[in-house]
N, C-alpha and C positions, 0 to 999 in steps of 0.2 A: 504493500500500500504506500509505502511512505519511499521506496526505491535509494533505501540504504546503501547497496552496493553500487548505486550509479553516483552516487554523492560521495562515494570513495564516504564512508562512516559505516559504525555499527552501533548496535543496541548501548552498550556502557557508554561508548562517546558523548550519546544523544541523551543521558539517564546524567552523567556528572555535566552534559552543557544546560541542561535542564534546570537543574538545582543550582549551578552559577547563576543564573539568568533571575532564579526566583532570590536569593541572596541578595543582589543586586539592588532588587527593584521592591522588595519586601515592604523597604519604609513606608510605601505609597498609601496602605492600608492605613496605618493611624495619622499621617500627614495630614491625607482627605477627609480624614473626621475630624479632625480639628481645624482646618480651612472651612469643610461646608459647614459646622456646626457655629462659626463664626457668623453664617448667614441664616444662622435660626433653625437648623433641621438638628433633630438630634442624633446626639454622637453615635449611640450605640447603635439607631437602626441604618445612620449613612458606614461604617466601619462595616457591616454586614452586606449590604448593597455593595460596598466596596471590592470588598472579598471576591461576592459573586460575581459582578460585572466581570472584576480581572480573570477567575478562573472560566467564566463560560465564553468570554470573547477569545482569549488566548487558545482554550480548545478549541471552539471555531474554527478563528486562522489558523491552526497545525493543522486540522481535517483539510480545508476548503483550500488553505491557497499549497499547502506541505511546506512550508518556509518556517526557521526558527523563528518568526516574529510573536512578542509577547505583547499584549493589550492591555491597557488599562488605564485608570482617569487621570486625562492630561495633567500636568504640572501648568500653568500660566494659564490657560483659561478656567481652569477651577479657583484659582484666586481671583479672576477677570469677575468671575459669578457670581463668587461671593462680594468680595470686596469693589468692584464695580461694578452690577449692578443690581445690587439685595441692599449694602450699605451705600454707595455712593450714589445711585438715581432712587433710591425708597421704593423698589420694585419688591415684588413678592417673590417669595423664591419658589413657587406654584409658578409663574410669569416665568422668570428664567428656566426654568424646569423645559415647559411650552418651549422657547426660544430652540434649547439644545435639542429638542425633538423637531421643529420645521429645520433645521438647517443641516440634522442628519437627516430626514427624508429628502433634504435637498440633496446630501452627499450620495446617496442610494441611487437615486436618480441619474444624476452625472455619473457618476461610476460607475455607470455601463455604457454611456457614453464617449467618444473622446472631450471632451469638456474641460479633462485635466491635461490634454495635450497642449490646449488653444490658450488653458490660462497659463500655462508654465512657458509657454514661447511670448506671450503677449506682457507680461509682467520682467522687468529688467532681472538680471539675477544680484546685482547689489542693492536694489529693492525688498526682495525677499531676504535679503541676508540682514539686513536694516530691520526689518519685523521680528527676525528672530532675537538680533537684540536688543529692540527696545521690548522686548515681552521679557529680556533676560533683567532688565533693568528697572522694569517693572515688579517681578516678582522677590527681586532682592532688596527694593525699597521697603516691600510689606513687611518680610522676614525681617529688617531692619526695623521698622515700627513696633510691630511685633513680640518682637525680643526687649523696644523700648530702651534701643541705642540711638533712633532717630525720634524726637517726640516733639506737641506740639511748643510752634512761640509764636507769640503775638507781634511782636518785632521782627522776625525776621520769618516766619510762616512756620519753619523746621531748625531744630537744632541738636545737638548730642545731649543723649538721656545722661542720665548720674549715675555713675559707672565705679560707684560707691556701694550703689546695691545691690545686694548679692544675687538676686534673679537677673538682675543686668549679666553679671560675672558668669554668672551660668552660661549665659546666652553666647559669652563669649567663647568661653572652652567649648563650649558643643561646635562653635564656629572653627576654631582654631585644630579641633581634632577630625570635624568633617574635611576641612581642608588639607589636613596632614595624611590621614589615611586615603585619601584621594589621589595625592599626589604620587605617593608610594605605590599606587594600581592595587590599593589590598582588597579583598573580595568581599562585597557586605562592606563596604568603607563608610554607606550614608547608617544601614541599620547597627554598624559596632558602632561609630559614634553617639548616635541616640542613647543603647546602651549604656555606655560608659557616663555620658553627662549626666543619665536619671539616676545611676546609680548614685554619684557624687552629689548630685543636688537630693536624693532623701536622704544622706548622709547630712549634709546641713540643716538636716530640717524643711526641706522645699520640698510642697508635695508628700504623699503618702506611698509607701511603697506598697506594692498589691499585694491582698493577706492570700490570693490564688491567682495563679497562670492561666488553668483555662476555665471556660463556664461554654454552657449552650448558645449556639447565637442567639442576639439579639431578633427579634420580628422588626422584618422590615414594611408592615403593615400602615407606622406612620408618613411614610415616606412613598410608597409604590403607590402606581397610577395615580399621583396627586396633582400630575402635571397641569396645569392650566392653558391649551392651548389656543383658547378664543382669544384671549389677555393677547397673546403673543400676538396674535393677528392683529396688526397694528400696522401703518405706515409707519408712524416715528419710529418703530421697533425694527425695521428693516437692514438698516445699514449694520444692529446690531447682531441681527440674524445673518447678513452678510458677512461679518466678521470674524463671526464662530466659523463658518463653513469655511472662509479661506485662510482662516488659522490653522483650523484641523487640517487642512489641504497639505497646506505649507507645511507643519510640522510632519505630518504623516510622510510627503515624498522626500523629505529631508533626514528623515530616519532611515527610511528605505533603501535611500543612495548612499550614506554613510555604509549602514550596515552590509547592501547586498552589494557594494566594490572589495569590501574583505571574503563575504561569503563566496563570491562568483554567483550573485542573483540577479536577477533584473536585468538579463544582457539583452539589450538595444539590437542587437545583431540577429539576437534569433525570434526567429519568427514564432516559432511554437512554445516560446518561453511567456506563459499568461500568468504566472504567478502576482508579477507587478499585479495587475489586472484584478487577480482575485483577493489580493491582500489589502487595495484600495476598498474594495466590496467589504470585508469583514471587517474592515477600519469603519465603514460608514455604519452599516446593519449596528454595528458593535453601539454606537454612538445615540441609534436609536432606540436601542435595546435599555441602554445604559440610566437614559433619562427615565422612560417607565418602571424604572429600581428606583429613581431616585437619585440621580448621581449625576454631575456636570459630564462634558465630551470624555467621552474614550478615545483616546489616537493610543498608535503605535508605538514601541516603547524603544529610546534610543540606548537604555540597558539592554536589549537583546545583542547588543554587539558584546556583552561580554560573555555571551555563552556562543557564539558565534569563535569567537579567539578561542574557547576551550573544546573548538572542531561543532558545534552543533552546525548539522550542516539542512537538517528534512524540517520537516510539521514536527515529527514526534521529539523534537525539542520542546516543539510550546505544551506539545501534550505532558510531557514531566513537567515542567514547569506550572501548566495549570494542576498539575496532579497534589504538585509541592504548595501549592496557595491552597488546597481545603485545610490547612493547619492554620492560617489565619482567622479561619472562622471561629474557631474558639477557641482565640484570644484578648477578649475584649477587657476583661480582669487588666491585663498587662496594659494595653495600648490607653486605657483609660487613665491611669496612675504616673504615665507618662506627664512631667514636665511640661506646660508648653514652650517651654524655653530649650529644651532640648531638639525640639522641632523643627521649631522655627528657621535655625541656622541652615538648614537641607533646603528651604525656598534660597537662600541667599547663594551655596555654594550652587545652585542647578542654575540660578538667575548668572553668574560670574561664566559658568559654561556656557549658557547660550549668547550672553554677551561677545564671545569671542569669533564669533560668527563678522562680526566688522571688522574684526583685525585683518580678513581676504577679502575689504574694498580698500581698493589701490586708490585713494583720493589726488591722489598728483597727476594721476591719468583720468581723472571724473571730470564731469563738467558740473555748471554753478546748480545744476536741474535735479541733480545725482546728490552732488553734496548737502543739498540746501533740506533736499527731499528726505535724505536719511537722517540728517541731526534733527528736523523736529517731528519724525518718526518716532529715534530713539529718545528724544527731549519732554516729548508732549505726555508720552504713555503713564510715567512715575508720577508729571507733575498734576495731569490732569484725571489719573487715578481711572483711566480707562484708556485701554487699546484702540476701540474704534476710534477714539480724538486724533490718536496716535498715526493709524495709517491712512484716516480722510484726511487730514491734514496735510502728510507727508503728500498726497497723490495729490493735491489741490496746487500744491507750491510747484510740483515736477510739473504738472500740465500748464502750469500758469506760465511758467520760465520760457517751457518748449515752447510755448505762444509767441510770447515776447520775443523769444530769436526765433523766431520761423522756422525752426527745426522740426518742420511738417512730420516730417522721415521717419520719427521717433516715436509718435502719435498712433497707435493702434486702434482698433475696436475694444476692445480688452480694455488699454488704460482708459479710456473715453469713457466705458459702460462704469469702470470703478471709480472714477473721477465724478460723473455722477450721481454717484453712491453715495460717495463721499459729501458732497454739495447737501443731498438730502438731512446726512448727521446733524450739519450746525445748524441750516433752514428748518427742521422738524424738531 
């Protein structure tokens, strides 16, 4: 089924890339319960919904497209959801719920389409690298708030928290050891950090240590089908549903390419190679599914390249790996007693990673359209506490430039359609 001898792998290869891969990406499970629980849903039935999302989409894409790719709720638009639009526009999080369901049936949709062809030739590729990190820039200002090294001032809008107080201190080492065991490539570097910092902070007294490990899941009864999807039906709401779809877009074929140029996946060259194809499918299906649990976007998970390195080459990598996340599920005791200060610091070190995504635009060879475009991309998204300000703006300034120098040439159907997208955001 999974054509193990033609992927040059076997059974154990795909069994120890499995369990890399869920090591990896474990944290995701109590992160997203503490992000969407931020936006009013509670902890323990989003933690469950979490769980489940990650292990039935990840089985999916190992059945449907046979690729190691593991699934589960994005990193940057799950803080977009909560923190931009649950607290920052006073939206329901039934409303946003709606949102993440129209913009995966949009992704369902095109994903059988070529759709993803026309936006990924039509959109510049320092554009899209510009999105990835003002979402990286974004997410690491929350984790910064967060943790309450960045807080408010009346004088000057934001300033450095008191770094006196010991949940500040926390905040810091849980930084300073995600960043270390990171660096070193150790396996589980985001979930031993957490680890280690909740240990040391109920050692001071911060937080309770759990008097048990596992319990039954939570019912995720308050949270499933709660979606409000008339709400979403909005004009105003459109550019925001348009944003989810071409974030997920963006993140998803950008995992994809990272990961399937180590694996040998995705090759452009062969024709009979539809995996791309069918792993865009379970990315979207996934996204839809995700929202009727309860849960902001599912994309593709750029941890699958570490099970990838330790040879997972088929599907039935994601299948261990989905196999390896039903132990999540009853762990709620643990993920609950967790710190949030411990947490926090993994939005910041995943924000610093996608940030680096600008360091491959060559600004000496850009022009003022390119430049101007991506600094209030990555400028807007932290300040103005939502991505869509982020990239209408950015695509308002690039079209406005291209105008002004008649650099027709440059002007697609594409950036035209998102530029008026865009125009919609500030006008609605």
């Amino acid at each position: 089924m999974f054509k193990l001898k033609e992927h040059n792998t076997n059974v154990f290869t795909e069994l120890s890339a499995g369990f890399t891969t869920f090591l990896t990406m474990m944290y995701i499970v109590p992160v997203n319960g503490f992000i969407l629980a931020d936006a009013g849903l509670p902890m323990d039935a989003v933690v469950t919904a979490t769980a489940l999302i990650t292990i039935l989409a990840t089985l999916f894409s190992g059945l449907w497209s046979n690729t190691p790719i593991a699934m589960s709720v994005g990193m940057g638009l799950n803080a977009y959801f909560s923190y931009g639009l649950v607290l920052g526009m006073g939206m329901a999080w039934q409303t946003a719920l709606g949102i993440v369901f129209l913009s995966g049936i949009l992704f369902v949709i095109l994903s059988f389409t070529n759709f993803r062809i026309w936006i990924m030739t039509s959109i510049p590729m320092n554009l899209r690298r510009a999105i990835s990190a003002g979402i990286g820039t974004f997410i690491a200002f929350i984790g910064l708030k967060q943790m309450q090294m960045i807080v408010d001032n009346n004088a000057t809008l934001v300033s450095l928290g008191n770094f006196h107080d010991k949940n500040v201190l926390i905040g810091v080492l849980g930084l300073a050891l995600a960043f270390t065991f990171y660096a070193y490539k150790i396996r589980g570097a985001f979930i031993l950090s957490i680890a280690i910092t909740s240990i040391v902070a109920w050692s001071f007294g911060i937080g309770n240590s759990p008097d048990k490990i596992f319990s039954a899941p939570s019912s995720i009864e308050p949270i499933m089908l709660k979606l409000d999807i008339m709400s979403a039906l909005s004009l105003s709401l459109l550019p925001v549903i348009i944003t989810f779809l071409i974030t997920d877009m963006f993140d998803t074929l950008g995992t994809l390419t990272g990961v399937g140029t180590r694996a040998k996946l995705f090759q452009e060259n062969n024709k009979d190679d539809k995996s791309l194809q069918k792993t865009l499918e379970a990315d979207a299906i996934a996204t839809t599914a995700g929202s009727l649990l309860g849960v902001s976007t599912t994309t593709s998970f750029i941890e699958s390249a570490s099970g990838v390195e330790e040879g997972g080459r088929t599907g039935l990598t994601a299948v261990f790996t989905a196999g390896f996340f039903i132990t999540t599920l009853f762990m709620l005791p643990l993920f609950k007693s967790i710190p949030s200060n411990a947490i926090y610091p993994v939005l910041v070190v995943v924000g610093v990673l996608m940030f680096t995504e600008l360091g491959k635009i060559n600004f000496e060879q850009t022009d003022l359209a390119t430049t101007a475009a991506a600094f209030f991309i990555v400028i807007l998204m932290p300040l103005s506490f939502s991505i869509t300000n982020g990239i209408a703006a950015g695509f308002l300034v690039y079209t406005m430039l291209k105008l002004i120098k008649k650099e027709y040439k440059d002007l697609n159907l594409g950036i035209l359609t998102i530029t008026f997208i865009s125009l919609l955001a500030f006008i609605l």
